[in-house]
C-alpha positions, 0 to 999 in steps of 0.5 A, a space after each residue: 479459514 475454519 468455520 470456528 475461526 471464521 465465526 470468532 473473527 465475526 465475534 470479535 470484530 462485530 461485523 463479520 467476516 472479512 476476507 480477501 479471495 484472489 481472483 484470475 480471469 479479469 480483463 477490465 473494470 468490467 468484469 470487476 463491476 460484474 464480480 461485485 454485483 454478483 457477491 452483493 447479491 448473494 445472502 450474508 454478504 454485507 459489503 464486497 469489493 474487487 481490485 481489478 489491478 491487484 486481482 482480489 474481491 474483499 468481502 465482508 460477510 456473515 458467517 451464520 449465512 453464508 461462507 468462503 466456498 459459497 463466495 467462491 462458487 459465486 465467482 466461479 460460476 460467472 466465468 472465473 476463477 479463485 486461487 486458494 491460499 496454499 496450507 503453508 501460505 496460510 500458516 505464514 500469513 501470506 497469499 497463495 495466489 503468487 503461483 496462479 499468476 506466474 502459471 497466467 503469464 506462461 501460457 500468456 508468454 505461449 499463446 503469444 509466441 504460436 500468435 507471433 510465429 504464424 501471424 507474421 507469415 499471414 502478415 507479410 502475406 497481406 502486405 505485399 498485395 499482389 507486389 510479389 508474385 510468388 504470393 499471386 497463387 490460387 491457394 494463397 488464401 488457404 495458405 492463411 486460412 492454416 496459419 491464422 486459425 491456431 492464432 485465433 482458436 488457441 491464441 484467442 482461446 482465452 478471449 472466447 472463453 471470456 467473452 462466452 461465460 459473459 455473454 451466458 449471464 447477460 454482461 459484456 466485456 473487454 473480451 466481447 469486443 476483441 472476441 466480436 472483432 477478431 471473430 467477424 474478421 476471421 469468420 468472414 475470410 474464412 467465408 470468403 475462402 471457402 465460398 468466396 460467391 456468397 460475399 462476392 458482393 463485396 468486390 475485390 479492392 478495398 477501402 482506403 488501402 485497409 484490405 486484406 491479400 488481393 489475390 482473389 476477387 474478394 479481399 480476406 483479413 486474415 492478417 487483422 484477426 491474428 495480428 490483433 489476436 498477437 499484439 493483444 496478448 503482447 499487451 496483456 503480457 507487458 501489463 502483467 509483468 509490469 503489474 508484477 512489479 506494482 507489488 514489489 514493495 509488499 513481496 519484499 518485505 514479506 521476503 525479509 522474514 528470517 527461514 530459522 530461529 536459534 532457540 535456548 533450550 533446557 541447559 543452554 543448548 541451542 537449537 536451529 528451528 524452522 521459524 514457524 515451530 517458534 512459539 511465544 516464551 521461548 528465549 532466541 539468541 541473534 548473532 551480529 549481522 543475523 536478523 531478528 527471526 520474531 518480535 520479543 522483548 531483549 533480556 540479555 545482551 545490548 545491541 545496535 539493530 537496524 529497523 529501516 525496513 519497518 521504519 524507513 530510517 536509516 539510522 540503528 537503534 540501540 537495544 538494551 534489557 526490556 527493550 522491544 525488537 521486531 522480526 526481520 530486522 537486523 541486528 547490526 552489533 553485538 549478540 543478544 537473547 530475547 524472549 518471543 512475545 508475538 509469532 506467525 501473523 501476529 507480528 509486526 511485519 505480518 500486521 504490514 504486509 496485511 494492512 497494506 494488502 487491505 489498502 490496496 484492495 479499498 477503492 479510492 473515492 476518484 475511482 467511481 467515475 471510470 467505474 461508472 463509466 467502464 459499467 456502460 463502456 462496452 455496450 456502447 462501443 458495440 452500439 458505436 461498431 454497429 452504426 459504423 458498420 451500417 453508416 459505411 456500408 450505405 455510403 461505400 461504393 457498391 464493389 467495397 461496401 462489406 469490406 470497408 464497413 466491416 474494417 470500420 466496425 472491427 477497428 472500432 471494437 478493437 480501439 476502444 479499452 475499458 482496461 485503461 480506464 480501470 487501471 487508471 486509479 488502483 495501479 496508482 494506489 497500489 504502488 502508492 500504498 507500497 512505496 509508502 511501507 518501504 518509508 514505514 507510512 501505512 495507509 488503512 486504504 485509497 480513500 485515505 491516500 485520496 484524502 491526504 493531498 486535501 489537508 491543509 491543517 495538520 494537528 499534532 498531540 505534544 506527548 509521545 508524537 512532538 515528544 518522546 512520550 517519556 520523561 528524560 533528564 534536560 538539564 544537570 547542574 553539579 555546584 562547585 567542588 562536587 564532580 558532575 559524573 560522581 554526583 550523577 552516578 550515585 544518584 543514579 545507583 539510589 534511582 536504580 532501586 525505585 520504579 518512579 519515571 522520574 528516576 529511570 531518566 536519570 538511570 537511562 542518563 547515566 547508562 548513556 554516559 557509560 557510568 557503573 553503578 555502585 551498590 546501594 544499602 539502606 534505600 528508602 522511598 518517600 512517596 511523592 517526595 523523593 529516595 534515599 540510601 548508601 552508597 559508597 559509605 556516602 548518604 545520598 538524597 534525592 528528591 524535591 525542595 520538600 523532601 530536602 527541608 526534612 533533611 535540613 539542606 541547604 540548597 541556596 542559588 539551586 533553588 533560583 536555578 530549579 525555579 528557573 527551570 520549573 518556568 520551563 515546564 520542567 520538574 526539578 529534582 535535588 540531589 544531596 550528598 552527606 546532607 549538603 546539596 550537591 547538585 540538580 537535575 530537571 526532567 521533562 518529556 523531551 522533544 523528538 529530535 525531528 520534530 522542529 524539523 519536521 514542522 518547518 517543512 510542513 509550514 513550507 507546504 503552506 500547512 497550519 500546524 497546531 499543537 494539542 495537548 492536555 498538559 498546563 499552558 505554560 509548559 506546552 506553549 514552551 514545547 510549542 516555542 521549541 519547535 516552531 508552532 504558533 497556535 496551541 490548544 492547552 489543557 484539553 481533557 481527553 474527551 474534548 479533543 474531538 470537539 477540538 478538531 470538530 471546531 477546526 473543521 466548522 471553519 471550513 478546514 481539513 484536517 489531519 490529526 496525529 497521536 499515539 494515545 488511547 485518549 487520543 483515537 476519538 479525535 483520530 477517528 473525528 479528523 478528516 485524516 488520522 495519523 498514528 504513530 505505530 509505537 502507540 496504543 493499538 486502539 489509536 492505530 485502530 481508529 487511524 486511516 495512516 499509520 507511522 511504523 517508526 513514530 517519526 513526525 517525518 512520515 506525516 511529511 512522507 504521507 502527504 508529499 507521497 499522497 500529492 503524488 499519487 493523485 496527481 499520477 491517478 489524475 494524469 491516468 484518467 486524463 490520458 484514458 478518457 482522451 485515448 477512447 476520445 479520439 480513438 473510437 471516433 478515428 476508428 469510426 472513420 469520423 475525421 476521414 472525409 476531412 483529413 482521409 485519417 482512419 485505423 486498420 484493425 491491425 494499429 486498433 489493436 496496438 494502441 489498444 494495447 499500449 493505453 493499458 501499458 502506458 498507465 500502469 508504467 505511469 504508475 510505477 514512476 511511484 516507486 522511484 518518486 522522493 517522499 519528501 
């Protein structure tokens, strides 16, 4: 980002800068916490949070003071590193840091196989204590002391490295205690190799059958150094292939961008572009079973187009002339023109993928404890190593004090994983947040999908989320004699000529049933009160009771049939042929086809479902009747529907609000949960904490079923971290030994250290294969 685009960006959201920055190197909640602290301090920088399971510090900073490279260098300078978007991911919107990870889990993949290849020997070696005699040779212990050390100094490198840039900034690590418990183990066989005298002390057997090869008279752990070094880095590995995959529905959506655009050029000719040379006002033709390549408004041609990758809902949507479509969608029949209103990163799908990228990097509220606790974590496992050591080394007899108070104190650097605990709440919320945009649910962040399990009162605006949000025709009634289709079609070729709502329903209705529309002289508006023209040689009026008594019709049982509608809360409108009444329509803001349906799963979740609305109390309470909904707040001004939901929440509830209006962000903004629908204003989806792509009340279902579940996976991954390093350290530390002579060598420590962290993240992945609703 330039340094004028940064400083627009200020301007433009009042608070400065945001921008995420991809970082490698983290190991465990601690190195985030540290990252954090360190970009808190420096000057300019409002508000900073890192992401330790999708790899990125969100920071909010201000330009005039500080910007992108100094943030980066104060990253880099505590020991890790910063990938930089590539020019072309920047220019399409997306990451850059894709490649730098994949680089991350090859040389992983390298470290781990020299790991393996040469700490298997060592192993064997060390577990046939003297059971083989081909083992039983003066140089045996050499022999691992070569094999181990590439295991260590190149397997290991990236522990050392870690735990060194830590240890020069006063911090500590998962990678102090791994650095601190292979080094020991190493460094003291590597001691008692080469001058075995000065640990001779330490006797030759060991302690409850956790010594190294016994070919000399004192024991060597050569196994424990590499063999943790191995399952360590098998851990890190299966954790980031599996945190691979927490990002999935993200990279899947951003895959479905179109690569090309058929462009309309000068005479009608059609040109194949790169869909980054498109720009707003060109005309773009899509073929049936093309996807859309940018968002537009059609202007030729009808068509079906699929949109479940924005929407969730499976089932196609007709387009005609004037209607929005939205890039990489797919156009499903016939071909069609549009014109491009929104390219590059500001289409629709850009705007996801960013709106969830955000969501993910936002901390839930549950994650402050196992930050708490991961910023103390380390310091005191390595207090704990230490009284283990001193406590083993005073109690063990004479022969084996060194060796077994050693073992204890490795085992127990080893065991304990910070990582677990800080894996615990953002691989939830990562996969969470990215299952709900394969289903068109945005969540603005973790805080949001936290508060969705709680709500208990959902409060649903009637116009554009219970209904359609646009007039459509109800009802339409012919009198005896006249056609019903030849009425309809000549009122809908005089509506055609006028702009009034009222009369594009009826225009739409007569579109849907595929009737021709006969051309129309002599058209004439009365304002407020209805249109007339010629069609077809016939006079042809409509409009209401007014504008009828002018024209001298009689409208006799119609005007019973119309007051009965109007009781409905629908309007209804005349239609006259030759001066003689010739039928009646009755329009109204129909209700979404989900809705009831929705509503009443809601109510099965032990939900209260309100309905608000500015509208007259008899027409909403007849939605309200429709659709299943017991209590209504009528007539209430767009001001007061805050208050509205304020009142709600002084009886002690919790409340979600779903609209789609600008006068209707206030009360977003009040709940404790705003939902909005996505076809909405954009200020509504501004003050929003969820937001529905496709507009479907379904996705208020899908948001809170998919929030119950997330909480309750997030629940279970605490539960299962806090208990790991519960029982673990104490087992490693020997606690239950003189009771039941249970203990850990190094070599289980280091796998079940790395398993916690797997085991949490594949918890978290069942997310992506839970039912919505």
């Amino acid at each position: 980002m330039s340094a004028t685009a940064e400083k627009n960006s200020a301007a433009a959201s009042g608070e400065g800068v945001r921008v995420e920055l991809p970082v490698s190197g983290m190991t465990c909640a601690a190195c985030a916490r540290r990252i954090e602290l360190r970009l808190r301090k420096t000057e300019g920088v409002g508000d900073a949070s890192v992401n330790f399971a999708t790899g990125r510090a969100t920071v909010v900073y201000d330009p005039a003071r500080t910007d992108r490279r100094a943030l980066r260098g104060r990253i880099e300078e505590i020991g890790y590193r910063v990938t930089e978007p590539t020019p072309a991911g920047e220019a399409a919107g997306f990451g850059g840091a894709e490649a730098e990870r994949l680089a991350d889990r090859r040389d992983l993949r390298r470290r781990f196989a020299v790991a393996a290849l040469l700490g298997l020997p060592v192993l064997v070696i060390s577990m046939s204590h003297g059971a083989v005699p081909a083992f039983d040779v003066p140089w045996i212990n050499w022999l691992q002391l070569a094999l181990a050390a590439p295991v260590v100094f190149y397997g290991g490198a990236p522990f050392y490295r870690g735990a060194w840039a830590a240890l020069r900034h006063g911090a500590a690590d998962m990678n102090t205690l791994i650095a601190t418990g292979t080094g020991a183990a190493f460094l003291y066989s590597a001691v008692a190799t080469i001058a075995p005298q000065l640990v001779a002390a330490g006797g030759a057997s060991s302690h409850s059958g956790m010594a190294g090869a016994h070919t000399g008279p004192v024991p060597v752990y050569f196994e424990a150094a590499s063999v943790i070094v191995a399952l360590i880095l098998l851990g890190r590995l299966l954790e980031a292939r599996a945190k691979g995959r927490m990002g999935e529905a993200i990279r899947k959506l951003a895959g479905l961008q179109a690569r090309t655009a058929r462009v309309v050029r000068a005479g009608g000719r059609h040109e194949d572009v790169p869909i980054e040379e498109v720009v707003v006002g060109d005309l773009v033709l899509v073929r049936p079973g093309e996807k859309v390549p940018t968002d537009g408004v059609l202007t030729e041609g009808r068509s079906a187009v699929d949109e479940s990758m924005l929407t969730g809902e499976s089932m196609p949507v007709e387009k005609r002339p004037g209607d929005e479509v939205f890039g990489a969608t797919v156009n499903r029949a016939g071909s069609f023109t549009f014109r491009a209103t929104r390219v590059g990163r500001d289409t629709v799908l850009r705007q996801i993928v960013r709106m969830v990228e955000e969501a993910q990097g936002r901390r839930a509220p549950i994650a402050r404890l196992a930050d708490v606790v991961s910023g103390y974590f380390t310091p005191a496992v390595i207090v704990v190593a230490a009284v283990t050591f001193v406590v083993w080394f005073a109690v063990s007899p004479p022969d084996s004090r060194l060796s077994t108070a050693l073992v204890h104190a490795v085992s127990v650097l080893i065991v304990a994983c910070p990582c677990a605990l800080g894996l615990a709440t953002p691989t939830a919320v990562l996969v969470g947040t990215g299952r709900g945009a394969e289903a068109g649910v945005l969540f603005r962040g973790g805080e949001a999908l936290e508060t969705a399990h709680k709500v208990r009162t959902v409060v649903l605006d009637k116009t554009g989320t219970i209904t359609a949000g646009e007039p459509g025709v109800t009802d339409f009634v012919a009198v005896e004699g006249v056609s019903e289709g030849s009425a309809l079609r000549l009122a809908a070729s005089i509506e055609r000529a006028s702009e009034h709502p009222l009369g594009d329903a009826l225009v739409r209705l007569a579109a849907e049933r595929g009737l021709s529309f006969a051309p129309v002289e002599g058209f004439e508006a009365f304002a407020g009160r209805g249109v007339e023209g010629t069609a077809e040689g016939r006079r042809v009026t409509v409009g209401g009771a007014k504008l009828m008594r002018e024209r001298g019709v009689e409208l006799g049982a119609l005007a019973e049939r119309a007051a009965s509608l109007a009781a409905e809360g629908k309007t209804p409108v005349y239609v006259a042929l030759d001066g003689r009444a010739a039928g009646l329509f009755a329009v109204a803001d129909r209700v979404r086809a989900e809705s009831k349906e929705a509503i009443a799963a809601l109510k099965s979740l032990g939900i209260e479902v309100l309905m608000l609305t500015g509208d007259d109390r008899r027409t909403a309470e007849s939605v309200a009747r429709e659709v299943g909904v017991r209590r209504v707040l009528a007539e209430v001004l767009p001001e007061g529907k805050a208050e509205a939901v304020k009142s709600l929440q002084a009886e002690g509830k919790t409340v979600a609000m779903v609209g789609d209006g600008i006068n209707d962000a206030p009360a977003l903004a009040q709940a404790d949960l705003g939902i909005a629908v996505g076809t909405g204003a954009d200020v509504a989806v501004e003050a929003a904490d969820v937001t529905l792509v496709g507009g479907s009340l379904r996705g208020v279902l899908t948001a809170l079923a998919l929030s119950r579940r997330t909480m309750r996976v997030i629940k279970q991954n605490l539960f299962w971290a806090f208990a790991y390093n519960v029982v673990g350290i104490p087992l490693a530390a020997g606690a239950f030994y003189t009771l039941t002579g249970w203990t850990l060598t190094p070599v289980f420590a280091s796998a079940a250290m790395a398993l916690s962290s797997v085991s949490v993240v594949a918890n978290s992945l069942r997310l992506r294969r839970a039912p919505l609703a």
